[in-house]
N, CA and C of each residue as an Amber inpcrd file, in Angstrom:
protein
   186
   1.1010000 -11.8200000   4.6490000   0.1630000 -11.0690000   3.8500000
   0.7240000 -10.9540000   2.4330000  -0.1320000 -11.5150000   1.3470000
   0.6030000 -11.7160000   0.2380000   0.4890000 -10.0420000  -0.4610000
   0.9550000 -10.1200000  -1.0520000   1.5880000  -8.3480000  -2.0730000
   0.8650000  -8.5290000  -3.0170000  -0.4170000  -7.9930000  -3.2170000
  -0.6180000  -7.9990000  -5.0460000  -0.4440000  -6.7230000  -5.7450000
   0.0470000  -7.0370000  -6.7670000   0.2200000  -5.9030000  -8.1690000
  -0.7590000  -5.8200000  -8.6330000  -1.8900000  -5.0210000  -8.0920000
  -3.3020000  -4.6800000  -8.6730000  -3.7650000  -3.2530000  -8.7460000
  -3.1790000  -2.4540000 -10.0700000  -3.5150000  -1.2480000 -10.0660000
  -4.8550000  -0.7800000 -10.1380000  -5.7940000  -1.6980000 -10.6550000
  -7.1500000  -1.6100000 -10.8960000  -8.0670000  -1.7320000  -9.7610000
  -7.2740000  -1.6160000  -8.6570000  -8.1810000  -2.0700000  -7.3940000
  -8.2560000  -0.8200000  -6.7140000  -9.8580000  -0.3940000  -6.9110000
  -9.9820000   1.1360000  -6.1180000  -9.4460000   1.3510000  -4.9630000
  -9.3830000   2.5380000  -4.7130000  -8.9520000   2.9990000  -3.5570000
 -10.4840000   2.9730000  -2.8990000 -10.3190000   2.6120000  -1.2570000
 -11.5130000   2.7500000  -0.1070000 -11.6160000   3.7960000  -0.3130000
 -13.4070000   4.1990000  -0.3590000 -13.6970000   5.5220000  -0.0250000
 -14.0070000   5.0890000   1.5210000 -13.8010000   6.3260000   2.0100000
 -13.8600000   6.3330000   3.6310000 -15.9850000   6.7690000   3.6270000
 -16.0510000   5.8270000   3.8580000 -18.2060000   6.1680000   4.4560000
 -18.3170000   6.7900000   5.1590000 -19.4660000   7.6310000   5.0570000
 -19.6150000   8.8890000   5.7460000 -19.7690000   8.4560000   7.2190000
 -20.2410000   7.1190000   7.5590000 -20.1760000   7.2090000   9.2650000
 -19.9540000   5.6150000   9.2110000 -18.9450000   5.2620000  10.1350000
 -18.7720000   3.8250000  10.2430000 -19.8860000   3.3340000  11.2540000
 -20.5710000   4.2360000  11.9320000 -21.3430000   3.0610000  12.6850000
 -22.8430000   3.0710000  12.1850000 -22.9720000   3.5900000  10.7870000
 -24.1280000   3.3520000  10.0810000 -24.2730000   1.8990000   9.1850000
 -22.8080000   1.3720000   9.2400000 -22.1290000   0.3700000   8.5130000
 -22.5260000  -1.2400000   9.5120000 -22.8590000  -1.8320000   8.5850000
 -23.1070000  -3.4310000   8.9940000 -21.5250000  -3.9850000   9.1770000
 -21.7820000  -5.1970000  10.2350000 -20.0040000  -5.9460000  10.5910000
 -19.5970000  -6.1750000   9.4180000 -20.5830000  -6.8170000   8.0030000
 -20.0710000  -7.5890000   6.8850000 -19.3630000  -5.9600000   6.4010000
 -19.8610000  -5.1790000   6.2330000 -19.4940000  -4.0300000   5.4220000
 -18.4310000  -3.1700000   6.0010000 -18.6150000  -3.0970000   7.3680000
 -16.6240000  -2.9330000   7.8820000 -15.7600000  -4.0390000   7.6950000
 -15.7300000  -5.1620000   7.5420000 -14.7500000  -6.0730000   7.7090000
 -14.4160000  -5.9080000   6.2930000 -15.4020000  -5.4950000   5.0330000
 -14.8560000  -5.3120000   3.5560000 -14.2010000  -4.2560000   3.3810000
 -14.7810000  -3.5230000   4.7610000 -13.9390000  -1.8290000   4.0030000
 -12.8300000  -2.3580000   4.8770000 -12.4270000  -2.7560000   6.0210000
 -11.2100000  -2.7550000   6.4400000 -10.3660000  -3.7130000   5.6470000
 -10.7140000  -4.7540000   4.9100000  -9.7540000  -5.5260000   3.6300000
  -9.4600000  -5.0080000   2.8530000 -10.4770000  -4.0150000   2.0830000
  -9.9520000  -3.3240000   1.1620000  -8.6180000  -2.3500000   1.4680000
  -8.7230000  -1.4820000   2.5130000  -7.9400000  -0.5760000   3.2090000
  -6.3790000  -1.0990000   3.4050000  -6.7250000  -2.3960000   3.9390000
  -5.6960000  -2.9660000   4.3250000  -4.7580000  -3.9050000   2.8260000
  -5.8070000  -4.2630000   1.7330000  -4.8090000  -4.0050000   0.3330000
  -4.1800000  -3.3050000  -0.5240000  -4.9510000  -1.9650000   0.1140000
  -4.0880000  -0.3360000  -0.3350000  -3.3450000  -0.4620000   0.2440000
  -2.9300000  -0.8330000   1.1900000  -1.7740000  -0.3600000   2.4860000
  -0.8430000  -0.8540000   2.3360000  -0.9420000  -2.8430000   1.6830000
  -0.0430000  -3.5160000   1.1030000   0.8150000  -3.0400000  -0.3660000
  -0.4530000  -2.8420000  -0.8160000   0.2610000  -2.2330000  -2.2140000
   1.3980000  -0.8490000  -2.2590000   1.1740000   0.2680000  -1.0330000
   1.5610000   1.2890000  -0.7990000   3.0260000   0.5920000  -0.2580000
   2.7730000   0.0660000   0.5760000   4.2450000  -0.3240000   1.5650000
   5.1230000  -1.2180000   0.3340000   4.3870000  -1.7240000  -0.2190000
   5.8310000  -2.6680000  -1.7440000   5.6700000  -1.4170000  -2.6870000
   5.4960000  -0.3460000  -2.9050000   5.4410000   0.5510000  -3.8770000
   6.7170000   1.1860000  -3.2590000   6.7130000   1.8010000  -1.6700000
   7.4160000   2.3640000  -0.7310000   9.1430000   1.3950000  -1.0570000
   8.3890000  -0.3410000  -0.8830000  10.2160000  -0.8300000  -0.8690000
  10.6290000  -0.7920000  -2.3510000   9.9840000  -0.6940000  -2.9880000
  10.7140000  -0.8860000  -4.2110000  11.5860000   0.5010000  -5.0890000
  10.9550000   1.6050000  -4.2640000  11.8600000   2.5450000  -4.4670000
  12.7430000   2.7980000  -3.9960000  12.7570000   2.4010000  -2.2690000
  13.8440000   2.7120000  -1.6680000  14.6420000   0.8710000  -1.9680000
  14.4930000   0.3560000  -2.4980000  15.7760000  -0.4470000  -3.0530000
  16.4180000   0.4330000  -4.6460000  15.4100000   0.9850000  -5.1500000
  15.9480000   1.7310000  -5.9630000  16.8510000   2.8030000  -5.9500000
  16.6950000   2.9530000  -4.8190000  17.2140000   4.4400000  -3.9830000
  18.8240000   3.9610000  -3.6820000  18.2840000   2.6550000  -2.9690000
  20.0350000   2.7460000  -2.2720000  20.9660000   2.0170000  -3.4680000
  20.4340000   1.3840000  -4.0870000  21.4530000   0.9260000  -5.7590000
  22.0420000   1.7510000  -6.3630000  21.1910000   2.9990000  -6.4960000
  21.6570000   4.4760000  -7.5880000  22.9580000   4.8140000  -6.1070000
  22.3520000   4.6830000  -5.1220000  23.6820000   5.4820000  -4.2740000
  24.7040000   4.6610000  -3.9900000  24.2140000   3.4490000  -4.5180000
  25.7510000   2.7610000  -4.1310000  26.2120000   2.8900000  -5.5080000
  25.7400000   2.8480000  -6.5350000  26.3530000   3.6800000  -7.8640000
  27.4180000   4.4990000  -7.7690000  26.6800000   5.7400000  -7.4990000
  27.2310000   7.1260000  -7.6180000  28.0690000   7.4500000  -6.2050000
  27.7900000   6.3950000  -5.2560000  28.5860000   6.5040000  -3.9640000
  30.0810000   7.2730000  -4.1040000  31.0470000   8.1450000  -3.6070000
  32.5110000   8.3250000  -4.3270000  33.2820000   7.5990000  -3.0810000
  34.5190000   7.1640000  -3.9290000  35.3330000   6.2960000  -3.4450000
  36.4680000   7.3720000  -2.4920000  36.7620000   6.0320000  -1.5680000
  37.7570000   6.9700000  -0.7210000  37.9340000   8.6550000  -0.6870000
């Protein structure tokens, strides 16, 4: 699943009832959902690589 850097890409609004929803129109809301989710989880690693660099920084020796 490729990672895109797309801040401009709305967030899913959740529809008031999924089974008022056509197959074409869940399978878009579940892509969309599922490119927030991508974007969230590389937002998630890129801090915690940020995270453990500063602590191996400031780590103290012996």
């Amino acid at each position: 699943m490729p990672l895109v850097d797309d801040d401009d890409r709305p967030i899913p609004k959740l529809p008031r009832k999924l089974d008022d929803m056509s197959v074409v129109e869940l399978e878009a809301f579940i892509a969309a959902c599922d490119g927030k989710i991508a974007e969230a989880r590389a937002v998630i690693q890129r801090k915690q690589g940020a995270r453990g660099a500063a602590d191996a920084i400031f780590k103290k020796k012996g």
